[in-house]
C-alpha positions in Angstrom: -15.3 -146.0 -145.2 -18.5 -146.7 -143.1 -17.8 -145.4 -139.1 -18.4 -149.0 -138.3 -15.4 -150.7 -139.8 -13.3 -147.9 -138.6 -10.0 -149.4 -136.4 -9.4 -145.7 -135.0 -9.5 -145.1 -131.3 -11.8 -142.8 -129.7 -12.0 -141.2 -126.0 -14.9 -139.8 -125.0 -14.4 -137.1 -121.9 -17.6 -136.9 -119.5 -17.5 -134.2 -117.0 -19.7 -134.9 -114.2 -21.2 -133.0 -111.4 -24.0 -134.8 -109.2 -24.8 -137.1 -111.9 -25.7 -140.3 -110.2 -28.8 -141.0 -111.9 -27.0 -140.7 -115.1 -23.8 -141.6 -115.7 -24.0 -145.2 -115.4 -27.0 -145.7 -118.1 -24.4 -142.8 -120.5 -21.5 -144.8 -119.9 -22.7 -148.5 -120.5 -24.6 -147.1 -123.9 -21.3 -145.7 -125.3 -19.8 -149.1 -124.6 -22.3 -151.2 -126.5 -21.3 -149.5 -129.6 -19.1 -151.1 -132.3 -16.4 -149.1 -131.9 -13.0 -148.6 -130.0 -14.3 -146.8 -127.2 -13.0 -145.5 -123.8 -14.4 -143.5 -121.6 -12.9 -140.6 -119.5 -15.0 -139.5 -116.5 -13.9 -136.1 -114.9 -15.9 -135.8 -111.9 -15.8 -132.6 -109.5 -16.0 -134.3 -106.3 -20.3 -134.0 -106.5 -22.1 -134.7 -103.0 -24.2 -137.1 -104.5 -21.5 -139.6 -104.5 -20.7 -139.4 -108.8 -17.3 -140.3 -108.2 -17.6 -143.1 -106.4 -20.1 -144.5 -109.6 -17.8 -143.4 -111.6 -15.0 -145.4 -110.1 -16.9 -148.8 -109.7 -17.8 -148.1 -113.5 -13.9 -148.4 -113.6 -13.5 -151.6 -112.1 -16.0 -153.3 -114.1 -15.2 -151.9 -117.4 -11.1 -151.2 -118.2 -12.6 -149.2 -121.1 -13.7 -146.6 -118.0 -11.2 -143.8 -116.3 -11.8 -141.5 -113.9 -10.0 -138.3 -112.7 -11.5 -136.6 -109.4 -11.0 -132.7 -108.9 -11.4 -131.5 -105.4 -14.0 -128.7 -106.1 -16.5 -127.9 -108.8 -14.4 -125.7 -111.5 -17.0 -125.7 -113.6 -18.1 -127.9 -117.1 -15.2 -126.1 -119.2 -12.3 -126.7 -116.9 -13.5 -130.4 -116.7 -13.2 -130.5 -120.3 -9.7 -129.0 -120.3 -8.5 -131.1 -117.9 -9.5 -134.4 -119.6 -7.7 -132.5 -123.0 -4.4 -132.5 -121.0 -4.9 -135.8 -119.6 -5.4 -137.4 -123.0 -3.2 -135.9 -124.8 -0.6 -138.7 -124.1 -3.1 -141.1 -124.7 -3.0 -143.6 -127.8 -6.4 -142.3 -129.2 -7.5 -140.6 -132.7 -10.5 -139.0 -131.6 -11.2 -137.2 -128.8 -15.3 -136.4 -128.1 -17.2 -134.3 -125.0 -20.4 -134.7 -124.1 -22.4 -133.7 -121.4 -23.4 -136.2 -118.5 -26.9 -135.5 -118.4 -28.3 -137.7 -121.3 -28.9 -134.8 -123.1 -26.9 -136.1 -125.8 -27.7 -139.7 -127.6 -24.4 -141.8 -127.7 -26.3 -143.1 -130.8 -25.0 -140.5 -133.2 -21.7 -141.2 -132.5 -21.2 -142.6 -135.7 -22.3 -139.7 -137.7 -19.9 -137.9 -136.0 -16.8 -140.5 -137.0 -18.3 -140.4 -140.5 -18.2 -136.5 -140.6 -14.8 -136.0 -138.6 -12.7 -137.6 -141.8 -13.1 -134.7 -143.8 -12.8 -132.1 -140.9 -10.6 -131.0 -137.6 -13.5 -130.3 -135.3 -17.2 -131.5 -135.3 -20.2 -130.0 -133.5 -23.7 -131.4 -132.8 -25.8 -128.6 -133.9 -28.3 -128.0 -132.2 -29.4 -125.5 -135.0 -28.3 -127.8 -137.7 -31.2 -128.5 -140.4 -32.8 -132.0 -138.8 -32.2 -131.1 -135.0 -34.4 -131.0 -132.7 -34.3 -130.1 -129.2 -36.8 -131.3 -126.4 -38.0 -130.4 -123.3 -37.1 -126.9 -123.7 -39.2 -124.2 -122.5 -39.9 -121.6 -125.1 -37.4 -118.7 -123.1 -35.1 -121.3 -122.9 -34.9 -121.4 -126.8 -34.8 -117.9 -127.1 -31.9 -117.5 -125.2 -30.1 -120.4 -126.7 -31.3 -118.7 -130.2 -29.5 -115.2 -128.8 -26.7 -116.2 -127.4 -25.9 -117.9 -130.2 -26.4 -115.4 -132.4 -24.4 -112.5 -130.2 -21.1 -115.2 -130.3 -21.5 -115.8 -134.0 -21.5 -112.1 -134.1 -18.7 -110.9 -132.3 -16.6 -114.3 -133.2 -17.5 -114.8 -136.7 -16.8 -118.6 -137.1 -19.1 -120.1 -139.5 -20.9 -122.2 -137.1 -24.6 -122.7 -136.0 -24.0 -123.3 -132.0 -21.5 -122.1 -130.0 -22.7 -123.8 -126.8 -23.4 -127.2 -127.2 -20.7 -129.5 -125.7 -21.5 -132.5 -128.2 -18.1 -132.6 -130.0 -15.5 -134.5 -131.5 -12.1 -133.4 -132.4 -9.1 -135.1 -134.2 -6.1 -136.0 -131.2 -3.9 -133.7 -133.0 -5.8 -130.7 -133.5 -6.9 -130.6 -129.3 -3.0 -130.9 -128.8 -2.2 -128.3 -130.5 -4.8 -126.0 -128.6 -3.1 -123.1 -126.3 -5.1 -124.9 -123.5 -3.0 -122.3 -120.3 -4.7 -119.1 -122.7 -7.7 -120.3 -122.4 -9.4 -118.8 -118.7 -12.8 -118.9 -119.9 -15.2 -120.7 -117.5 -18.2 -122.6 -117.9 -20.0 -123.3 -121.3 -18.5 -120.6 -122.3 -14.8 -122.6 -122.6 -16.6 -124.0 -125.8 -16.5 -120.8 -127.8 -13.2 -120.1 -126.7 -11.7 -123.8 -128.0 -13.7 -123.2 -131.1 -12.2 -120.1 -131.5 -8.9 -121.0 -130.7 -9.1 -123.7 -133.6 -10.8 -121.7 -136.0 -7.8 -119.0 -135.7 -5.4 -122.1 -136.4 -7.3 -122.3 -139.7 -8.7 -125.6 -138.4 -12.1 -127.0 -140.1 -14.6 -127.1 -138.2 -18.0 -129.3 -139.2 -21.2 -129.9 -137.4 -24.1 -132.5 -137.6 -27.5 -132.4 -136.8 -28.2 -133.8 -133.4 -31.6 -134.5 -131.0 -31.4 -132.6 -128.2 -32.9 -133.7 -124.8 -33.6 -131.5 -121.8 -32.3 -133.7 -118.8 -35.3 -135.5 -117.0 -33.1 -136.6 -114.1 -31.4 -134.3 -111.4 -31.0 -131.0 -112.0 -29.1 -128.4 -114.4 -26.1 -127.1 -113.5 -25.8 -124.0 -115.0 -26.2 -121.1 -113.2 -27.7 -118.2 -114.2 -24.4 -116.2 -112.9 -22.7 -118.4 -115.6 -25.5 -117.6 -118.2 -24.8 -113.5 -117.0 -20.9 -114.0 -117.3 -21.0 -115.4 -120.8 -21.9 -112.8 -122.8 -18.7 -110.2 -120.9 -16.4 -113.7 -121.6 -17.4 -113.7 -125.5 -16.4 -109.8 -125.8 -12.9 -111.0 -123.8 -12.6 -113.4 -125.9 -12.9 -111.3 -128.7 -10.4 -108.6 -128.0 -8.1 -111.1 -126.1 -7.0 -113.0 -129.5 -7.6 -110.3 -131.9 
């Protein structure tokens, strides 16, 4: 069956932190598309004022949510919170995806077409037909070896770890250990894959276009970068 004449409900979950010049253009793009579509915004109270786009997004759109944290938690956390707050929800799929416009809402088909035949889709950034722009060539390194060191230590047969472009079946995110997880960061993304692939759920990815933000500016720290690679060997030795 073609994505498009699919009747199943999908959620996706948008963490946001200082978004402003972002989240409205994200959010009215993933509307347009032929699908059932809602949209969860999880913002983390940002001094630029996110949350109060995000909640007039809201009231002109009942397609829109948003839950407001008190403090920045990070990315991950965001993510983890929207999981528990869905997980009551009347949905089928459940996707993430970052804020920025680093990922195109364009490809959300290809992810409903590819999520029938697995639990767990990715957006590869390594994937054969990705691309990724805007990225300087350290920046690809790094991606490239970080990448590599979590494929290493957690063996899932996966190209990228780290990407937050993902859809999962409602079912399979319920039945994730979410109070285990205490991971923080990007780095939440290796631990839910990990968590699923010890389930012996199926986990797919899709080639996606990458896109390096060109409004605001990145919120990943390089503390966070530095405290991913100890949380991949916790990770490791924590389930095993």
């Amino acid at each position: 069956m073609n994505a498009l004449n699919d009747k199943q409900k999908s959620l996706i979950i948008i963490p946001t932190y200082n978004e402003r010049d972002n989240i409205a253009r994200l959010v009215e793009a993933i509307l347009e598309l032929p699908f059932d579509i809602s949209a969860l915004i999880v913002d983390d109270n940002s001094p630029d004022k996110t949350g109060i786009i995000a909640d007039e997004l809201a009231r002109k759109h009942e397609k829109v949510e948003v839950l407001h944290r008190k403090g920045k938690g990070g990315r991950g956390s965001a993510c983890l919170a929207g999981f528990r707050y869905a997980a009551s929800l009347d949905v089928d799929y459940i996707f993430e995806m970052d804020a920025d416009l680093s990922h195109d809402p364009k490809e959300i088909p290809d992810f409903l077409d590819k999520i029938k035949n697995y639990d767990a889709v990715i957006g590869s950034r390594y994937a054969e037909g990705s691309r990724i722009i805007n990225w300087g060539i350290s920046r690809r390194i790094f991606s490239k070896l970080a990448n590599y060191y979590a494929r290493l230590l957690l063996g899932i047969p996966i190209t990228d770890y780290t990407n937050g472009y993902r859809c999962y079946r409602k079912e399979v995110l319920n039945s994730l250990d979410i109070d285990k997880i205490d991971s923080s960061g990007y780095i939440v993304l290796s631990e839910v894959a990990y968590q699923l692939a010890k389930k012996g759920c199926t986990i797919g990815e899709i080639p996606t276009v990458f896109v390096n933000r060109r409004r605001g500016e990145s919120n990943l720290s390089i503390k966070e970068i530095t405290d991913a690679f100890v949380s991949l060997l916790r990770i490791r030795y924590r389930y095993s």
